[in-house]
C-alpha positions in Angstrom: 140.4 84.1 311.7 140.8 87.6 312.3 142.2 88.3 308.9 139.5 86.4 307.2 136.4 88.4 309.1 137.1 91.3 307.1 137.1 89.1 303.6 134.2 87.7 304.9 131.7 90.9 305.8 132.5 92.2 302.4 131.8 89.3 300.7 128.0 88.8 302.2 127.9 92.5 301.8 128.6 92.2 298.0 126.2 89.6 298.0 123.8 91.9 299.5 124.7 94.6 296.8 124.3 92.8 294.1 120.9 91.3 295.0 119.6 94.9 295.4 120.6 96.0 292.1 119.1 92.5 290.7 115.8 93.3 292.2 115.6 97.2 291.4 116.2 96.3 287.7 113.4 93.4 288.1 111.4 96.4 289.1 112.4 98.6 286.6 111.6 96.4 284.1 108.3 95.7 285.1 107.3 99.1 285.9 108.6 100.1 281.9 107.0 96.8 280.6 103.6 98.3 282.2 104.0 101.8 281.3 104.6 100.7 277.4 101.8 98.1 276.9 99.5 101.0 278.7 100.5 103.1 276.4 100.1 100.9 273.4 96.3 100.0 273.7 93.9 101.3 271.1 92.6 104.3 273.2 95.6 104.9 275.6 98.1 108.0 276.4 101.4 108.5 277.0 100.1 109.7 280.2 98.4 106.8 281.1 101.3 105.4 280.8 103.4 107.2 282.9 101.1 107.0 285.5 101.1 103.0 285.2 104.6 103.1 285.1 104.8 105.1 288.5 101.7 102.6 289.6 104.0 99.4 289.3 106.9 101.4 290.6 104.9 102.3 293.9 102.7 99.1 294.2 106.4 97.4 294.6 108.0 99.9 297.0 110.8 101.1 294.7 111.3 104.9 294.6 111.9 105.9 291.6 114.8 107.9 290.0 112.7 110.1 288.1 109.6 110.7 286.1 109.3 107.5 283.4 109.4 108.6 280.1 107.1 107.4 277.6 106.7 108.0 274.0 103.7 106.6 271.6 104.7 106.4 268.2 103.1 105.7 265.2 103.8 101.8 265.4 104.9 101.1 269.2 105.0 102.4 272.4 108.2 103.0 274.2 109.0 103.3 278.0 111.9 104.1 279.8 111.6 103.8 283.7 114.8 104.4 285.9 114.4 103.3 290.1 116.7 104.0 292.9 119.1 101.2 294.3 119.9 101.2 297.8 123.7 101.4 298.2 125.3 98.9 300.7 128.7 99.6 299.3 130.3 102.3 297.0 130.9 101.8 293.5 127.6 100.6 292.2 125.5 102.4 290.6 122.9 104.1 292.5 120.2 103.7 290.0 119.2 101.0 287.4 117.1 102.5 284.1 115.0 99.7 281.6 113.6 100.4 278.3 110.4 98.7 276.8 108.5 98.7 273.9 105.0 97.8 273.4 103.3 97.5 269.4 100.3 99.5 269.4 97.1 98.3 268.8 95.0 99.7 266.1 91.7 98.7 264.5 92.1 97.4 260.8 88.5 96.5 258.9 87.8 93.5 258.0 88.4 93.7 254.3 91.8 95.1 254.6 93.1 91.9 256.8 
């Protein structure tokens, strides 16, 4: 029993781990799904999107890794978020990044659809 208490704190510990890093890319995924479709409506910034981005982020109580990056093309919108995963054991990764991309909206007249 002795031997096996050892096994056994690492184990729930891993457990623990790996549910962190789960949830921290849920978040991160949400926060650059946000950030991208902000980004991508007909009258919206990069900025705006950022600051959604960092909205989700915050509204969820992750800390982010650093400032999300967001870039409005021509045709999309693309976000790139990154959030902090609390470490319960070494050799994970201390952060977790997700990318998304949004189509922009545009106005197209009525005889051109």
């Amino acid at each position: 029993m002795v031997l096996l208490t050892p096994v056994l704190l690492l184990l729930v510990l891993t457990v623990v781990q790996l549910a962190l890093l789960w949830h921290a890319g849920n978040v991160a995924d949400g926060a650059a799904s946000r950030a991208a479709r902000t980004a991508a409506v007909l009258d919206g910034t990069a900025t705006g999107g950022v600051a959604a981005g960092r909205a989700f982020a915050s509204s969820a109580g992750a800390r982010l890794s650093g400032e999300p990056a967001v870039v409005r093309g021509a045709a999309s919108a693309t976000a790139t978020v990154s959030v902090h995963v609390p470490r319960v054991l070494p050799g994970f990764p201390s952060s977790i990044g997700r990318t998304s991309v949004a189509p922009r909206e545009r106005f197209i007249p009525e005889p051109d659809r």
